[in-house]
C-alpha positions as CSV (number, residue, x, y, z in Angstrom):
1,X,69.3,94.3,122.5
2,X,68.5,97.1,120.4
3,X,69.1,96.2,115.9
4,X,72.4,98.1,114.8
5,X,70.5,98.0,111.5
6,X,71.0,96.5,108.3
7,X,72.0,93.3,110.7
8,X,75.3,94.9,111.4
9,X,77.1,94.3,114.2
10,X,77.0,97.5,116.7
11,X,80.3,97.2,117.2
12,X,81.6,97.3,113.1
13,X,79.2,100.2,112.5
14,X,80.9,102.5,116.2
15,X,84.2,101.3,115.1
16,X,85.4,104.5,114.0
17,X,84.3,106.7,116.5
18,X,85.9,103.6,119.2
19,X,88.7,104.3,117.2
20,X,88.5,107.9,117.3
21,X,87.9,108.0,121.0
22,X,90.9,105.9,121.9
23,X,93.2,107.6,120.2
24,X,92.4,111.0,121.3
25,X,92.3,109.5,124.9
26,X,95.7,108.3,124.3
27,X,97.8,109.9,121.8
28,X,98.8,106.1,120.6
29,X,97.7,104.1,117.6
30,X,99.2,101.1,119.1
31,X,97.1,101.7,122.1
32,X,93.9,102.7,121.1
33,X,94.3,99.3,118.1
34,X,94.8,97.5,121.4
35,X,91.8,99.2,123.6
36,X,89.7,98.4,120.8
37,X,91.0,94.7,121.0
38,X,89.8,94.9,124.7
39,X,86.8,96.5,123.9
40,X,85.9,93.3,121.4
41,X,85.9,91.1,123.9
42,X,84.0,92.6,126.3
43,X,81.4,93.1,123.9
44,X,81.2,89.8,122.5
45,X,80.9,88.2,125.8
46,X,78.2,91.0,127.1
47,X,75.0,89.4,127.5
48,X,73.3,91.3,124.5
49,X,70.0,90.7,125.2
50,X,70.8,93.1,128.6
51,X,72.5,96.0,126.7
52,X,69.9,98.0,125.7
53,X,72.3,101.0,124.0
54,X,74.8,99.1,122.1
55,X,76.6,102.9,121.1
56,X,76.7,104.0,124.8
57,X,78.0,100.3,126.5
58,X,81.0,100.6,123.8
59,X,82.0,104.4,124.5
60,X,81.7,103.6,127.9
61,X,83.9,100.6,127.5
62,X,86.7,102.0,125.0
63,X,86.4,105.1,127.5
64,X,87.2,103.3,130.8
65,X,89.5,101.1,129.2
66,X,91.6,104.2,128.2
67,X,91.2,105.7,131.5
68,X,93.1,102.6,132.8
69,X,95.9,102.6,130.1
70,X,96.4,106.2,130.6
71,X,97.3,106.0,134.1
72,X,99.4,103.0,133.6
73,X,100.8,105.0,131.0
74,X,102.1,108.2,132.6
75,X,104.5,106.5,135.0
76,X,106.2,104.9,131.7
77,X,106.3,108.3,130.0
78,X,108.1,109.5,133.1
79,X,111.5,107.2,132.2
80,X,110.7,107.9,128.5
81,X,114.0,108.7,126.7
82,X,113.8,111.9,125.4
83,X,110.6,114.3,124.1
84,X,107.2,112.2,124.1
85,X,105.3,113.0,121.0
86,X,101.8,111.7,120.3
87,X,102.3,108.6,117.2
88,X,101.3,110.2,114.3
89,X,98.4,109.4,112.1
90,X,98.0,109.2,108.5
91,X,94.3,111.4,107.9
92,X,91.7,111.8,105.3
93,X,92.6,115.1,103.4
94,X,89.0,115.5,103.2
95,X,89.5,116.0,107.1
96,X,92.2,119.4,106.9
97,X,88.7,121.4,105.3
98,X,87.1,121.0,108.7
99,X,88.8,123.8,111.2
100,X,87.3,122.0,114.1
101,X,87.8,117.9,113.4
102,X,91.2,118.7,112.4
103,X,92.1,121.0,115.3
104,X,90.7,117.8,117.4
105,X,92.9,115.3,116.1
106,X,96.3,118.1,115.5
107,X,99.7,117.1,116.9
108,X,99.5,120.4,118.8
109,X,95.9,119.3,120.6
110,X,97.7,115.9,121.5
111,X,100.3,117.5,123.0
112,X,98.2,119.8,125.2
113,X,96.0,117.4,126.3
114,X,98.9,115.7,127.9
115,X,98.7,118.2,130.1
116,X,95.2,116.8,131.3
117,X,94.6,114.6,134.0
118,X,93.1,111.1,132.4
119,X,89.8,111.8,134.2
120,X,89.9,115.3,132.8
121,X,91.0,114.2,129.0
122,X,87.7,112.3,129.5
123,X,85.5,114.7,130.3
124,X,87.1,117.2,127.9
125,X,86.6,114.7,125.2
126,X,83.4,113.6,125.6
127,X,82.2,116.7,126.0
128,X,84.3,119.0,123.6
129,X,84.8,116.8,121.0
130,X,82.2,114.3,121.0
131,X,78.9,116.4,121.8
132,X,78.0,114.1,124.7
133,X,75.6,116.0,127.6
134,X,77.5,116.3,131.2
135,X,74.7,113.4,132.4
136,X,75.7,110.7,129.6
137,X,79.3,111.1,130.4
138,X,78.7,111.2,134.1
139,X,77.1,107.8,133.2
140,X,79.8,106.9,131.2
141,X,82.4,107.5,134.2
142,X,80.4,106.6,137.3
143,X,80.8,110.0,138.7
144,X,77.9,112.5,139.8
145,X,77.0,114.9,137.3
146,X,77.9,118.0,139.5
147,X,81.5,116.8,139.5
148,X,81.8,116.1,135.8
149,X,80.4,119.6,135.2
150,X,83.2,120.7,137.5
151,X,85.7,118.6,135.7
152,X,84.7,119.8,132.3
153,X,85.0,123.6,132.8
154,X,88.3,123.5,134.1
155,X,89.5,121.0,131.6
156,X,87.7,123.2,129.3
157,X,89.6,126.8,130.5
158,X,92.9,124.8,130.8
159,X,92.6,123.6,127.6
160,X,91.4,127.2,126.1
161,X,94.8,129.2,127.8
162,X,97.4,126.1,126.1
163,X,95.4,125.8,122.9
164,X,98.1,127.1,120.2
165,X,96.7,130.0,117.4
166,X,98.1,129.6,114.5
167,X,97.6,130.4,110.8
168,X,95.0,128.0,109.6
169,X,94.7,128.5,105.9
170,X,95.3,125.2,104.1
171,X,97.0,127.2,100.7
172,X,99.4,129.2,102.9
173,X,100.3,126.2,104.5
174,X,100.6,124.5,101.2
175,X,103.0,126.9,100.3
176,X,104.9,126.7,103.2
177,X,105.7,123.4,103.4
178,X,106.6,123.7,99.4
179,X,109.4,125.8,100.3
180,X,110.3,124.1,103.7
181,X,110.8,121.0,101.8
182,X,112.9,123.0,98.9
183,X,115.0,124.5,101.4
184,X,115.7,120.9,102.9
185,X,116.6,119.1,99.9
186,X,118.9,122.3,98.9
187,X,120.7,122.1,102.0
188,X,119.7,126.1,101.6
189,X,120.8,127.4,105.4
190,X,119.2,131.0,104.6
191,X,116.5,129.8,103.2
192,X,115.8,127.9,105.6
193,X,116.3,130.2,108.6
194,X,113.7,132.6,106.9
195,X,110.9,130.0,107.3
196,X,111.6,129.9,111.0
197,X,109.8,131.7,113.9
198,X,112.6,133.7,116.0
199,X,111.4,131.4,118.9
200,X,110.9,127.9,117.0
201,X,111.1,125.3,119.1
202,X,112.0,121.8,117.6
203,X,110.9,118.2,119.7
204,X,112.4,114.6,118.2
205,X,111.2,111.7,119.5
206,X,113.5,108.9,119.1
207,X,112.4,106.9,122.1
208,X,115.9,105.9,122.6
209,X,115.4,103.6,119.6
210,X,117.3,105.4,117.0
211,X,119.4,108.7,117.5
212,X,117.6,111.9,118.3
213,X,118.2,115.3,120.2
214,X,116.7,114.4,123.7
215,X,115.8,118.0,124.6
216,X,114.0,120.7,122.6
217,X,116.3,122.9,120.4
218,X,115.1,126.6,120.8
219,X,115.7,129.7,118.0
220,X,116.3,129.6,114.2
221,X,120.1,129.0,113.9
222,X,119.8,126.4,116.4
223,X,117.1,124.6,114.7
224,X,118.1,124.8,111.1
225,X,121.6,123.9,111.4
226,X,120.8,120.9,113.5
227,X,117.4,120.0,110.6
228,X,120.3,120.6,107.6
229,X,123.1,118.6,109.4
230,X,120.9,116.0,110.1
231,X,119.7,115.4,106.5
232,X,123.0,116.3,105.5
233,X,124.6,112.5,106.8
234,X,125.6,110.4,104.0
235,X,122.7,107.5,105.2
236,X,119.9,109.4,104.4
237,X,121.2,110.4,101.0
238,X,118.1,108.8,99.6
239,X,116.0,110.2,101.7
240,X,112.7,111.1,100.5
241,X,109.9,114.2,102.4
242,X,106.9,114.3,101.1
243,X,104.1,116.5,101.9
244,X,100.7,114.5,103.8
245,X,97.8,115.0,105.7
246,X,98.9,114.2,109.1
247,X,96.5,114.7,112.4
248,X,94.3,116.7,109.8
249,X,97.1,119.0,108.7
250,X,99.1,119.3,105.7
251,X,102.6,117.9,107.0
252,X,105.3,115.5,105.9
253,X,106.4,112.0,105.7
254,X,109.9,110.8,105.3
255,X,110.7,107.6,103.5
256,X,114.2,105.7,103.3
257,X,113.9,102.8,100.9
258,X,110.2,102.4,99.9
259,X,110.0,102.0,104.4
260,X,108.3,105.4,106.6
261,X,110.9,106.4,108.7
262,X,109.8,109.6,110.3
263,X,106.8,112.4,110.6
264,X,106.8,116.3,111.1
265,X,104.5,118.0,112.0
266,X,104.4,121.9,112.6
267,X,102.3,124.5,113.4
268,X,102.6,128.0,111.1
269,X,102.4,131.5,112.7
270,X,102.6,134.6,111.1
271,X,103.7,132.5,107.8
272,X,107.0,131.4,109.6
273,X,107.0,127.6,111.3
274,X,106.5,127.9,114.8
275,X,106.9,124.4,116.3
276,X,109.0,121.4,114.6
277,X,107.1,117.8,116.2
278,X,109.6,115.1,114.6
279,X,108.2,111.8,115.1
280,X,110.9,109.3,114.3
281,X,110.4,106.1,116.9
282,X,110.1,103.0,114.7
283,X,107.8,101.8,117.4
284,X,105.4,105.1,117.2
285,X,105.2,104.9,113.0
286,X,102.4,102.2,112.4
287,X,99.5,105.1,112.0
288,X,101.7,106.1,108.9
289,X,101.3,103.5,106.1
290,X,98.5,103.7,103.8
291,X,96.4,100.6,105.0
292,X,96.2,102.5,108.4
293,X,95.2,106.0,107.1
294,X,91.6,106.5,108.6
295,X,88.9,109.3,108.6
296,X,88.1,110.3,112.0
297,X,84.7,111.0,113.4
Protein backbone atom coordinates (compact mmCIF):
# COMPACT_ATOMS: atom_id res chain seq x y z
CA UNK A 1 0.00 0.00 0.00
CA UNK A 2 1.29 3.09 -1.10
CA UNK A 3 1.61 6.25 2.39
CA UNK A 4 -1.33 8.78 1.91
CA UNK A 5 1.24 11.01 3.70
CA UNK A 6 1.44 12.63 6.79
CA UNK A 7 -0.16 9.03 8.08
CA UNK A 8 -3.52 10.04 6.75
CA UNK A 9 -5.81 7.85 5.85
CA UNK A 10 -6.30 7.75 1.82
CA UNK A 11 -9.58 7.75 2.14
CA UNK A 12 -9.96 11.29 4.65
CA UNK A 13 -7.48 13.06 2.37
CA UNK A 14 -9.92 11.86 -1.45
CA UNK A 15 -12.85 12.61 0.58
CA UNK A 16 -13.75 15.57 -1.12
CA UNK A 17 -13.22 14.81 -4.54
CA UNK A 18 -15.39 11.03 -3.44
CA UNK A 19 -17.71 13.55 -2.46
CA UNK A 20 -17.52 15.65 -5.47
CA UNK A 21 -17.70 12.63 -7.76
CA UNK A 22 -20.88 11.23 -6.26
CA UNK A 23 -22.76 14.02 -6.36
CA UNK A 24 -22.18 15.02 -9.85
CA UNK A 25 -22.86 11.28 -10.72
CA UNK A 26 -26.03 11.65 -8.97
CA UNK A 27 -27.59 14.91 -8.55
CA UNK A 28 -28.29 13.80 -4.70
CA UNK A 29 -26.63 14.72 -1.50
CA UNK A 30 -28.37 11.98 0.17
CA UNK A 31 -27.03 9.64 -2.32
CA UNK A 32 -23.64 10.44 -2.91
CA UNK A 33 -23.42 10.80 1.63
CA UNK A 34 -24.60 7.29 1.24
CA UNK A 35 -22.17 6.09 -1.80
CA UNK A 36 -19.52 7.40 0.24
CA UNK A 37 -20.89 5.22 3.26
CA UNK A 38 -20.50 2.20 0.73
CA UNK A 39 -17.35 3.29 -0.50
CA UNK A 40 -16.02 3.12 3.51
CA UNK A 41 -16.57 -0.08 3.77
CA UNK A 42 -15.22 -1.45 0.91
CA UNK A 43 -12.11 0.31 1.64
CA UNK A 44 -11.64 -0.64 5.09
CA UNK A 45 -12.08 -4.25 4.32
CA UNK A 46 -9.74 -4.00 1.04
CA UNK A 47 -6.74 -5.87 1.68
CA UNK A 48 -4.34 -2.67 1.75
CA UNK A 49 -1.33 -4.17 1.35
CA UNK A 50 -2.78 -5.30 -2.43
CA UNK A 51 -4.05 -1.77 -3.41
CA UNK A 52 -1.21 -0.17 -4.77
CA UNK A 53 -3.19 3.35 -5.90
CA UNK A 54 -5.23 4.20 -2.92
CA UNK A 55 -6.79 7.53 -5.10
CA UNK A 56 -7.63 5.33 -8.17
CA UNK A 57 -9.31 2.00 -6.07
CA UNK A 58 -11.66 4.78 -4.35
CA UNK A 59 -12.78 6.71 -7.66
CA UNK A 60 -13.17 3.51 -9.05
CA UNK A 61 -15.24 2.40 -6.15
CA UNK A 62 -17.42 5.67 -5.48
CA UNK A 63 -17.69 5.58 -9.48
CA UNK A 64 -19.14 2.04 -9.87
CA UNK A 65 -21.11 2.44 -6.87
CA UNK A 66 -22.91 5.40 -8.58
CA UNK A 67 -23.21 3.66 -11.72
CA UNK A 68 -25.39 1.12 -9.75
CA UNK A 69 -27.53 3.75 -7.88
CA UNK A 70 -28.09 5.64 -10.98
CA UNK A 71 -29.75 2.89 -12.73
CA UNK A 72 -31.71 1.92 -9.79
CA UNK A 73 -32.50 5.40 -9.70
CA UNK A 74 -34.11 6.28 -13.09
CA UNK A 75 -36.93 3.81 -12.81
CA UNK A 76 -37.90 5.71 -9.39
CA UNK A 77 -37.65 9.10 -11.05
CA UNK A 78 -40.07 7.67 -13.64
CA UNK A 79 -43.17 7.69 -10.89
CA UNK A 80 -41.62 10.83 -9.32
CA UNK A 81 -44.45 13.31 -8.50
CA UNK A 82 -43.96 16.18 -10.34
CA UNK A 83 -40.49 18.08 -11.85
CA UNK A 84 -37.22 16.25 -10.59
CA UNK A 85 -34.64 18.75 -9.61
CA UNK A 86 -31.13 17.92 -8.64
CA UNK A 87 -30.97 18.56 -4.30
CA UNK A 88 -29.39 21.55 -3.94
CA UNK A 89 -26.05 22.34 -2.37
CA UNK A 90 -24.89 24.93 -0.17
CA UNK A 91 -21.11 26.09 -2.00
CA UNK A 92 -18.01 27.86 -1.14
CA UNK A 93 -18.47 31.45 -2.52
CA UNK A 94 -14.89 31.24 -3.17
CA UNK A 95 -16.23 28.57 -5.81
CA UNK A 96 -18.78 31.29 -8.11
CA UNK A 97 -14.97 33.12 -9.19
CA UNK A 98 -14.16 29.92 -11.08
CA UNK A 99 -16.31 29.92 -14.51
CA UNK A 100 -15.47 26.39 -14.99
CA UNK A 101 -15.94 24.56 -11.26
CA UNK A 102 -18.96 26.39 -10.91
CA UNK A 103 -20.49 25.65 -14.34
CA UNK A 104 -19.57 21.91 -13.17
CA UNK A 105 -21.52 21.77 -10.13
CA UNK A 106 -24.63 24.50 -11.56
CA UNK A 107 -28.30 23.36 -11.19
CA UNK A 108 -28.42 23.89 -14.97
CA UNK A 109 -25.33 21.20 -15.57
CA UNK A 110 -27.37 18.75 -13.15
CA UNK A 111 -30.17 19.02 -15.10
CA UNK A 112 -28.52 18.29 -18.39
CA UNK A 113 -26.68 15.61 -17.43
CA UNK A 114 -29.83 13.91 -16.67
CA UNK A 115 -30.13 13.62 -19.98
CA UNK A 116 -26.96 11.29 -20.00
CA UNK A 117 -26.99 7.76 -19.90
CA UNK A 118 -25.18 6.53 -16.32
CA UNK A 119 -22.40 5.02 -18.34
CA UNK A 120 -22.16 8.21 -20.36
CA UNK A 121 -22.40 10.74 -17.03
CA UNK A 122 -19.28 8.56 -16.25
CA UNK A 123 -17.27 9.03 -18.90
CA UNK A 124 -18.30 12.68 -19.34
CA UNK A 125 -17.24 13.19 -15.79
CA UNK A 126 -14.30 11.67 -15.55
CA UNK A 127 -13.15 13.03 -18.37
CA UNK A 128 -14.64 16.62 -18.53
CA UNK A 129 -14.59 17.42 -15.20
CA UNK A 130 -12.14 15.42 -13.49
CA UNK A 131 -8.98 15.52 -16.02
CA UNK A 132 -8.77 11.71 -16.07
CA UNK A 133 -7.09 10.16 -19.56
CA UNK A 134 -9.64 7.85 -21.74
CA UNK A 135 -7.21 4.71 -20.37
CA UNK A 136 -7.61 5.39 -16.48
CA UNK A 137 -11.31 5.67 -16.87
CA UNK A 138 -11.55 2.76 -19.23
CA UNK A 139 -9.75 1.12 -16.16
CA UNK A 140 -12.01 2.62 -13.85
CA UNK A 141 -15.21 1.15 -15.85
CA UNK A 142 -13.95 -2.20 -17.19
CA UNK A 143 -14.56 -1.20 -20.71
CA UNK A 144 -11.92 -1.06 -23.66
CA UNK A 145 -10.51 2.23 -24.24
CA UNK A 146 -11.77 2.48 -27.83
CA UNK A 147 -15.38 2.43 -26.47
CA UNK A 148 -14.81 4.92 -23.72
CA UNK A 149 -13.33 7.22 -26.28
CA UNK A 150 -16.60 6.58 -28.23
CA UNK A 151 -18.60 7.15 -25.17
CA UNK A 152 -16.93 10.42 -24.22
CA UNK A 153 -17.23 12.30 -27.55
CA UNK A 154 -20.73 11.83 -27.87
CA UNK A 155 -21.39 12.52 -24.26
CA UNK A 156 -19.13 15.32 -24.85
CA UNK A 157 -21.24 16.81 -28.18
CA UNK A 158 -24.56 16.00 -26.36
CA UNK A 159 -23.53 17.77 -23.56
CA UNK A 160 -22.05 20.85 -25.75
CA UNK A 161 -25.68 21.27 -27.88
CA UNK A 162 -27.91 21.26 -24.04
CA UNK A 163 -25.27 23.17 -22.22
CA UNK A 164 -27.31 26.53 -21.32
CA UNK A 165 -25.33 30.26 -22.19
CA UNK A 166 -26.08 32.53 -19.97
CA UNK A 167 -24.79 35.77 -18.48
CA UNK A 168 -21.97 34.83 -16.15
CA UNK A 169 -20.90 37.97 -14.49
CA UNK A 170 -21.14 37.46 -10.68
CA UNK A 171 -22.02 41.62 -10.02
CA UNK A 172 -24.83 41.58 -12.67
CA UNK A 173 -26.07 38.64 -11.09
CA UNK A 174 -25.72 40.25 -7.74
CA UNK A 175 -27.84 42.86 -8.82
CA UNK A 176 -30.27 40.77 -10.19
CA UNK A 177 -31.20 38.80 -7.60
CA UNK A 178 -31.21 42.28 -5.32
CA UNK A 179 -34.10 43.33 -7.18
CA UNK A 180 -35.77 39.76 -7.74
CA UNK A 181 -35.80 39.53 -4.06
CA UNK A 182 -37.28 43.33 -3.76
CA UNK A 183 -39.83 42.64 -6.13
CA UNK A 184 -40.86 39.49 -4.04
CA UNK A 185 -41.06 40.85 -0.73
CA UNK A 186 -43.09 44.01 -2.38
CA UNK A 187 -45.55 41.79 -3.82
CA UNK A 188 -44.44 44.29 -6.98
CA UNK A 189 -46.30 42.30 -10.07
CA UNK A 190 -44.56 44.85 -12.64
CA UNK A 191 -41.59 44.72 -11.23
CA UNK A 192 -41.42 41.56 -11.27
CA UNK A 193 -42.52 40.73 -14.74
CA UNK A 194 -39.67 42.98 -16.01
CA UNK A 195 -37.02 40.64 -14.49
CA UNK A 196 -38.49 37.88 -16.52
CA UNK A 197 -37.34 36.33 -19.91
CA UNK A 198 -40.49 36.39 -22.42
CA UNK A 199 -40.03 32.52 -22.37
CA UNK A 200 -39.11 31.82 -18.51
CA UNK A 201 -39.79 28.65 -17.68
CA UNK A 202 -40.36 27.85 -13.87
CA UNK A 203 -39.81 23.89 -12.36
CA UNK A 204 -41.01 23.15 -8.42
CA UNK A 205 -40.09 20.15 -7.02
CA UNK A 206 -42.29 19.21 -4.30
CA UNK A 207 -41.91 15.45 -4.54
CA UNK A 208 -45.46 15.09 -3.61
CA UNK A 209 -44.30 16.00 -0.08
CA UNK A 210 -45.58 19.42 0.16
CA UNK A 211 -47.73 21.45 -2.46
CA UNK A 212 -46.12 22.38 -5.69
CA UNK A 213 -47.08 23.03 -9.42
CA UNK A 214 -46.33 19.54 -11.00
CA UNK A 215 -45.62 20.85 -14.48
CA UNK A 216 -43.47 23.65 -15.70
CA UNK A 217 -45.14 27.15 -15.85
CA UNK A 218 -44.02 28.84 -19.24
CA UNK A 219 -44.02 32.94 -19.97
CA UNK A 220 -43.81 36.00 -17.52
CA UNK A 221 -47.43 36.54 -16.51
CA UNK A 222 -47.73 32.98 -15.87
CA UNK A 223 -44.74 32.75 -13.76
CA UNK A 224 -44.91 35.88 -11.68
CA UNK A 225 -48.43 35.66 -10.71
CA UNK A 226 -48.09 32.07 -9.70
CA UNK A 227 -44.17 33.24 -7.68
CA UNK A 228 -46.40 36.37 -6.01
CA UNK A 229 -49.47 34.35 -5.16
CA UNK A 230 -47.55 31.78 -3.73
CA UNK A 231 -45.56 34.02 -1.30
CA UNK A 232 -48.54 35.97 -1.06
CA UNK A 233 -50.43 32.92 1.42
CA UNK A 234 -50.84 34.04 4.88
CA UNK A 235 -48.34 30.85 6.20
CA UNK A 236 -45.38 32.17 4.76
CA UNK A 237 -45.95 35.59 6.12
CA UNK A 238 -42.59 35.12 7.86
CA UNK A 239 -41.03 34.01 5.28
CA UNK A 240 -37.48 34.94 4.82
CA UNK A 241 -35.16 34.74 0.89
CA UNK A 242 -31.92 35.36 1.21
CA UNK A 243 -29.35 35.50 -1.36
CA UNK A 244 -26.49 32.28 -1.28
CA UNK A 245 -23.98 30.57 -3.21
CA UNK A 246 -25.80 27.65 -4.42
CA UNK A 247 -24.17 24.94 -7.04
CA UNK A 248 -21.47 27.73 -7.38
CA UNK A 249 -23.95 30.44 -8.22
CA UNK A 250 -25.26 33.33 -6.43
CA UNK A 251 -28.95 32.12 -5.70
CA UNK A 252 -31.44 32.03 -2.80
CA UNK A 253 -32.49 30.22 0.30
CA UNK A 254 -35.78 30.48 1.86
CA UNK A 255 -36.19 30.08 5.66
CA UNK A 256 -39.58 29.78 7.68
CA UNK A 257 -38.84 29.81 11.42
CA UNK A 258 -35.00 29.75 11.82
CA UNK A 259 -35.83 25.90 9.46
CA UNK A 260 -34.54 25.87 5.26
CA UNK A 261 -37.55 25.37 3.50
CA UNK A 262 -36.81 25.82 -0.09
CA UNK A 263 -33.86 26.77 -2.92
CA UNK A 264 -34.00 28.66 -6.27
CA UNK A 265 -31.88 28.65 -8.46
CA UNK A 266 -31.89 30.50 -11.95
CA UNK A 267 -29.98 31.03 -14.71
CA UNK A 268 -29.81 35.02 -16.18
CA UNK A 269 -29.85 35.83 -19.86
CA UNK A 270 -29.71 38.93 -21.40
CA UNK A 271 -30.04 40.52 -17.65
CA UNK A 272 -33.68 38.94 -17.44
CA UNK A 273 -34.12 35.40 -15.34
CA UNK A 274 -34.34 32.76 -17.83
CA UNK A 275 -35.06 29.54 -15.77
CA UNK A 276 -36.76 29.50 -12.17
CA UNK A 277 -35.32 25.69 -10.50
CA UNK A 278 -37.43 25.81 -7.07
CA UNK A 279 -36.21 23.08 -4.86
CA UNK A 280 -38.75 22.74 -2.10
CA UNK A 281 -38.84 18.69 -1.10
CA UNK A 282 -38.07 18.48 2.58
CA UNK A 283 -36.45 15.27 1.71
CA UNK A 284 -33.98 17.02 -1.09
CA UNK A 285 -32.96 20.15 1.51
CA UNK A 286 -30.11 18.41 3.69
CA UNK A 287 -27.18 20.01 1.20
CA UNK A 288 -28.60 23.40 2.57
CA UNK A 289 -27.61 23.91 6.18
CA UNK A 290 -24.41 25.36 7.05
CA UNK A 291 -22.65 22.22 8.60
CA UNK A 292 -23.20 20.68 5.09
CA UNK A 293 -21.90 23.60 2.88
CA UNK A 294 -18.63 22.10 1.18
CA UNK A 295 -16.06 23.27 -1.41
CA UNK A 296 -15.95 21.11 -4.29
CA UNK A 297 -12.97 19.83 -6.11
Amino acid sequence: MIDAGAGQDPYLEHRRLLFATAYRMLGSVTDAEDVLQDTWLSWSTADRDAIRHPKAYLVRTVTNLSLNRLTCARATRESYVGPWLPEPLLTSPDIASEAELADSVSTAMLVVLETLSPVERAVFLLREVFGYSHAEIAETLERPEPTVRQIAHRARSHVQARRPRFDADPDRRRQITARFLQACSGGDLNAMMELLAPDVTAWSDGGGRITAARRPLHGTDHVARWLLGFLAKPELAALTMEPAVINGELGILATLDGHTIGALSFDLADGRLQNLRFQVNPDKLSGLTPDNSLTLP
